[in-house]
C-alpha positions as CSV (number, residue, x, y, z in Angstrom):
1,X,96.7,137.3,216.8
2,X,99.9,139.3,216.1
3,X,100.6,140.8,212.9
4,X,102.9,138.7,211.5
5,X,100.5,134.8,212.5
6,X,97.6,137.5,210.2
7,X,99.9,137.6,207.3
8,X,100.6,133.9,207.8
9,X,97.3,133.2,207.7
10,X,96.6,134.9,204.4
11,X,99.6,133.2,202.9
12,X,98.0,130.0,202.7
13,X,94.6,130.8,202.5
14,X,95.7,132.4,199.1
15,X,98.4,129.4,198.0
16,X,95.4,126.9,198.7
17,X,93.1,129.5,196.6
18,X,95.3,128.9,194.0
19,X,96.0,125.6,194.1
20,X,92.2,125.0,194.2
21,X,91.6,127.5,190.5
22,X,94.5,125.6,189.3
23,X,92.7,122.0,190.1
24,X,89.4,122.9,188.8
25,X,90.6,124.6,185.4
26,X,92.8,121.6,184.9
27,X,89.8,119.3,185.0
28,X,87.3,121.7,183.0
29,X,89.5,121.1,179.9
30,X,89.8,117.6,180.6
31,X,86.2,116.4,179.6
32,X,86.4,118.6,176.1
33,X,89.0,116.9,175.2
34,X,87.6,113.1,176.5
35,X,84.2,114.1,174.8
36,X,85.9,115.1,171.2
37,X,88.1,111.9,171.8
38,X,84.6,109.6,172.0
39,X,83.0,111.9,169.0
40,X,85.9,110.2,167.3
41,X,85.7,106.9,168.2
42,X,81.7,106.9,168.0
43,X,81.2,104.1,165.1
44,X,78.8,104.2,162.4
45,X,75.0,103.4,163.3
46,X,75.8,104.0,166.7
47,X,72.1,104.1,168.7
48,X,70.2,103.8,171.7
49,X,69.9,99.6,170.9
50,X,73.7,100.0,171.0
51,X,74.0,100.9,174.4
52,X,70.9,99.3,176.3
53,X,72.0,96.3,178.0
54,X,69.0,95.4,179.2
55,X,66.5,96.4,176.6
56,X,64.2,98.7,178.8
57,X,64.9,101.4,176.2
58,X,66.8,103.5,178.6
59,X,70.5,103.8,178.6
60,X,72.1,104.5,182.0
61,X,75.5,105.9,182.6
62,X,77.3,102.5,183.5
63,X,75.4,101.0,180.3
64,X,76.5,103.5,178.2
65,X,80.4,103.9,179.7
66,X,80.2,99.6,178.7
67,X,79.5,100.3,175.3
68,X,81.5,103.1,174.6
69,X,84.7,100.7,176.6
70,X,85.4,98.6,173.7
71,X,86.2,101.2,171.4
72,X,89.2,101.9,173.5
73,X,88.7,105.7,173.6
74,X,91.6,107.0,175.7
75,X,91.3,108.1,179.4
76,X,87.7,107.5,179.1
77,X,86.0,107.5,182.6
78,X,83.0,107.4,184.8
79,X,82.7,111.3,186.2
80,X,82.2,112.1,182.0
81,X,79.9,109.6,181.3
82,X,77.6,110.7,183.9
83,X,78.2,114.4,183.2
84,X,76.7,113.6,179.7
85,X,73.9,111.4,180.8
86,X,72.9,114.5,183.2
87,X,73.4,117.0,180.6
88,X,70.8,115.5,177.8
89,X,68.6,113.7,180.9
90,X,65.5,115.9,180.7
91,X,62.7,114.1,182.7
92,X,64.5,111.3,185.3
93,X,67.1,111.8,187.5
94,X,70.5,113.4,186.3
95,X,72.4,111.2,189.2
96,X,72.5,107.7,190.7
97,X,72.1,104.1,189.5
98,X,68.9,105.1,188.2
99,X,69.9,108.5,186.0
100,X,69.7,107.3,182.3
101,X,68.5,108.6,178.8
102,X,65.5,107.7,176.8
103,X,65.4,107.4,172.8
104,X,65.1,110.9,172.0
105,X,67.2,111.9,174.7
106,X,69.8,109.2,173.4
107,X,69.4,110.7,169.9
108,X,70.3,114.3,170.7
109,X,73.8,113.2,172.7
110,X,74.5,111.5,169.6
111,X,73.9,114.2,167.5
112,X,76.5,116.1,169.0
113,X,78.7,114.0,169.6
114,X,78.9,112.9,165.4
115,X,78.3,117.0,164.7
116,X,82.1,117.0,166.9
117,X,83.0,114.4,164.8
118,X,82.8,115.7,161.5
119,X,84.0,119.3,162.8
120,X,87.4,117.9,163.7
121,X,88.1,116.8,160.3
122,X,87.1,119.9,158.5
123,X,90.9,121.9,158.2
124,X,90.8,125.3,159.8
125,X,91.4,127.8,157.7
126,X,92.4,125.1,155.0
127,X,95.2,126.9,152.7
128,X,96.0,126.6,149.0
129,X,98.1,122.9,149.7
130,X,95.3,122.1,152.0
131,X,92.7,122.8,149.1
132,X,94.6,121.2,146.2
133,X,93.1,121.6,142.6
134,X,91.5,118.7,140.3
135,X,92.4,118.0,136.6
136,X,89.0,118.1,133.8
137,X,91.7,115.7,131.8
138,X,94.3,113.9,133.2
139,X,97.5,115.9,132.2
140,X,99.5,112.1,131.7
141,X,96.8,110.6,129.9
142,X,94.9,113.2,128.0
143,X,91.6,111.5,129.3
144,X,89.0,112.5,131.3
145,X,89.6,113.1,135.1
146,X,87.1,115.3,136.7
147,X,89.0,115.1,139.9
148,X,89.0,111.4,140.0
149,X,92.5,111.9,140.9
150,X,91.8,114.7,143.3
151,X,93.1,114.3,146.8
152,X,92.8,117.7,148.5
153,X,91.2,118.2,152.0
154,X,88.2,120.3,151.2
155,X,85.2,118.9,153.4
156,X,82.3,120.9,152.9
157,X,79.9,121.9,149.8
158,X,79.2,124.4,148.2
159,X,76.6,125.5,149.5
160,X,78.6,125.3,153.1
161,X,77.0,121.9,153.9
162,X,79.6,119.1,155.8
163,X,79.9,116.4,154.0
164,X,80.0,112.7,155.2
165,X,82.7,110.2,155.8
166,X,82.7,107.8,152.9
167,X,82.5,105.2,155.3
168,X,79.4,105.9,157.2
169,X,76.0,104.5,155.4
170,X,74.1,107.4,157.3
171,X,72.5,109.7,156.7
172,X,72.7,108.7,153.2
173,X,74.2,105.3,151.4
174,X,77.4,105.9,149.8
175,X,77.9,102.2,148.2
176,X,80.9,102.8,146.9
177,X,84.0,100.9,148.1
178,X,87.0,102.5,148.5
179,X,89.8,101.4,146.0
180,X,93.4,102.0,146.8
181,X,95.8,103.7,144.4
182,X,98.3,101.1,142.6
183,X,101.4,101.6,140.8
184,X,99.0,100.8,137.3
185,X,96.1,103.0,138.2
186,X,94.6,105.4,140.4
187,X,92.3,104.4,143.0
188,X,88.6,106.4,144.0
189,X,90.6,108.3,147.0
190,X,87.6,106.9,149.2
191,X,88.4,105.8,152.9
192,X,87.5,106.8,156.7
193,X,87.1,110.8,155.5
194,X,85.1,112.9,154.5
195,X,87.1,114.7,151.8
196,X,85.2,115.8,148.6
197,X,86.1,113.5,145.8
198,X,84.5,111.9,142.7
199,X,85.2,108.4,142.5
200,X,82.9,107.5,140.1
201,X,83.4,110.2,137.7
202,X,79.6,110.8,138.0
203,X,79.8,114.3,138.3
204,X,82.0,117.2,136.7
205,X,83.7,118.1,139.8
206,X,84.6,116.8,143.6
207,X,81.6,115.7,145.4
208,X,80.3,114.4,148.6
209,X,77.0,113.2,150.8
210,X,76.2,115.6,152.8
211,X,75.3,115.2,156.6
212,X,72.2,116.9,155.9
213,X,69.6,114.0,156.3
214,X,66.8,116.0,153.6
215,X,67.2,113.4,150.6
216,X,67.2,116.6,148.3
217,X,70.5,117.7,149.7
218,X,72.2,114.1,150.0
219,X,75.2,115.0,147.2
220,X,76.3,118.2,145.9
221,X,79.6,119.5,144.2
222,X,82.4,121.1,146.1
223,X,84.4,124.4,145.6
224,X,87.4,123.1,144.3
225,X,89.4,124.9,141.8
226,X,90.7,123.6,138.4
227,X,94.4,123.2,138.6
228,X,95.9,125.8,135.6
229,X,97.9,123.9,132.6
230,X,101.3,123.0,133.2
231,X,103.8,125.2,131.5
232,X,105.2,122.3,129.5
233,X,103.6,119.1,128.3
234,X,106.1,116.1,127.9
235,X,103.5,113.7,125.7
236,X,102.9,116.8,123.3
237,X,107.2,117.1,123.4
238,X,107.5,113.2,122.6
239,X,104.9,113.2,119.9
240,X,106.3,115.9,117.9
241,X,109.9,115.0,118.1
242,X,111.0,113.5,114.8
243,X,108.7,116.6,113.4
244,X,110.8,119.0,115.6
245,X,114.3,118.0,115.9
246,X,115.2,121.8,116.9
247,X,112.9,120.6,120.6
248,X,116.1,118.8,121.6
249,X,114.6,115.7,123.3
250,X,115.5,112.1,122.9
251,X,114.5,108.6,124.8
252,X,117.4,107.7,126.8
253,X,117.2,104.1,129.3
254,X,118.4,103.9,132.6
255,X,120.4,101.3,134.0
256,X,120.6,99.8,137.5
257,X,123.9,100.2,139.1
258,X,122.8,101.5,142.4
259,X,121.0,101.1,145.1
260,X,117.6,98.4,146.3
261,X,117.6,95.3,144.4
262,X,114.0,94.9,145.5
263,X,111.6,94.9,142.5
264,X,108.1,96.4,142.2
265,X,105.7,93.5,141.6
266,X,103.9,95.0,138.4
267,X,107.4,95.8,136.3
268,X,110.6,94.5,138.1
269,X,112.1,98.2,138.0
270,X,114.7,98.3,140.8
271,X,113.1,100.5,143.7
272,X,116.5,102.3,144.2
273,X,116.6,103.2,140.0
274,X,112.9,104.3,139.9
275,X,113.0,106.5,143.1
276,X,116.5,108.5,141.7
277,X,115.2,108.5,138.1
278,X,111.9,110.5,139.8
279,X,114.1,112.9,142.0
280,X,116.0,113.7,139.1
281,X,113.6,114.0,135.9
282,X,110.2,113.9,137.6
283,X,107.0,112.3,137.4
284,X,105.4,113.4,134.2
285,X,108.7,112.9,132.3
286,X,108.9,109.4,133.2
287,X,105.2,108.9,132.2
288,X,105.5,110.5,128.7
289,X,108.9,108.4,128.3
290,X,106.7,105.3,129.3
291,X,104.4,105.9,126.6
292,X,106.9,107.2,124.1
293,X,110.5,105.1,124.1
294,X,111.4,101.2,124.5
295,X,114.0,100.1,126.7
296,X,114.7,96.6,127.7
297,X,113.6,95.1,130.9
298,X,114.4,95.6,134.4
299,X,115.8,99.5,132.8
300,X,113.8,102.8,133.4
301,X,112.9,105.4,129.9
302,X,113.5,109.0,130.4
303,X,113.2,112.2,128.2
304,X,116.7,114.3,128.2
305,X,117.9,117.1,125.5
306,X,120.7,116.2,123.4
């Protein structure tokens, strides 16, 4: 072989070398990311009856890849499947028709799967935003908020413990409903997370379950910080007015000249009025105005300095 048919030779031996890394690290990643994408997907009470089709107590890969089907997880396919049902198969076969897991088996693929789960929601490195505060009294309404009104993304205890989605009923029973936030009232902030919260206002901080099945650490408090005061309080201002004419402030109403002619259902406020009134003078004006001025309907009270 001359010299120059050698160097050939090596050419492709390494291009096809390379070509072969680059296949098989493209596929390594691909069943991470098809395995965190079922941990997602993987419903609530989701067990070995779940999954066995035929009720021998066994689930085999093809029973198993059925069931997990109609939760269309996407690109979910076979070659996965049977890599998991080899990977927790202790004591039968790890391939063919006939390569399945038993209960405990079953139980253990599961376990990891919901311990992905509930890592994925937990922020990494969650900052200050992330964190968020909670209010001990409701800065608005003077009462008693103990982070009923919380809506930060902390998701662990703490004593360092994940805590459950409020929509699972295991380990522990939440049986609490979630309740959405309306234009009248705040809601519980429950739903398919696991953020700390206290929707019942039965402790004096954010709470949660815990995934920790031991029923003496079901619920425990979470490190959330109290948010600080606000530098000024608009329901102090409006009280003491006609005591403290020097303060400056008087009710003003706002009229709709502009913008949506849609109406919110609970007080006929044009959308367009309320959304420019709240750019302009802010939330907790417009709720101390609320409380403190009159202004005929369909018109929007604000706080302003003479």
């Amino acid at each position: 072989m001359s010299m120059m048919a050698f160097k050939i030779v090596l050419l492709i031996t390494a291009i096809s070398g390379n070509e072969a890394m680059q296949q098989t690290q493209g596929s390594s990643s691909a069943p991470k990311t098809l395995i965190g994408a079922i941990a997602g997907k993987l419903p609530p009470g989701f067990g070995l009856a779940t999954a066995d089709a035929d009720g021998n107590d066994v689930v085999t890969w093809k029973e198993l890849y059925d069931a997990l089907a109609q939760y269309k997880i996407p690109n979910l396919d076979t070659e996965t499947i049977k890599g998991l049902v080899a990977e927790y198969n202790v004591d039968g076969p790890k391939e063919g028709a006939d390569a399945g897991l038993d209960k405990a088996e079953f139980a253990k693929m599961v376990a990891m799967l919901k311990k992905k789960a509930a890592n994925a929601l937990i922020p990494k490195d969650p900052n200050e935003m992330d964190t968020g505060c909670y209010f001990e009294e409701h800065p608005m309404t003077m009462e008693k908020d103990n982070g009923k009104t919380y809506r930060g993304l902390v998701s662990s205890t703490v004593t360092g413990r994940t805590c459950q989605k409020w929509t699972a009923e295991k380990p522990h029973v939440v049986g609490i409903e979630p309740k959405p936030d309306t234009a009248d009232e705040p809601g519980n902030g429950l739903g398919n997370h696991n953020f700390c919260r206290n929707p019942d206002q039965s402790e004096e901080k954010p709470w949660c379950y815990t995934l920790d099945p031991n029923e003496k650490n079901a619920k425990e408090l979470c490190e959330v910080p109290i948010c600080p005061t606000m530098d000024r309080d608009f329901v102090e201002e409006a009280d003491t007015l006609a005591q403290d004419i020097a303060l400056g402030l008087k009710c003003e109403c706002m009229a709709q000249h502009y913008g949506s002619t849609t109406t919110t259902a609970d007080t006929a406020v044009p959308l367009g009025l309320l959304d420019k009134a709240k750019k302009q003078f802010g939330s907790v004006n417009l709720e101390a105005a609320k409380k403190r001025c009159k202004c005929p309907h369909g018109e929007i009270a604000v706080l302003k300095r003479l």
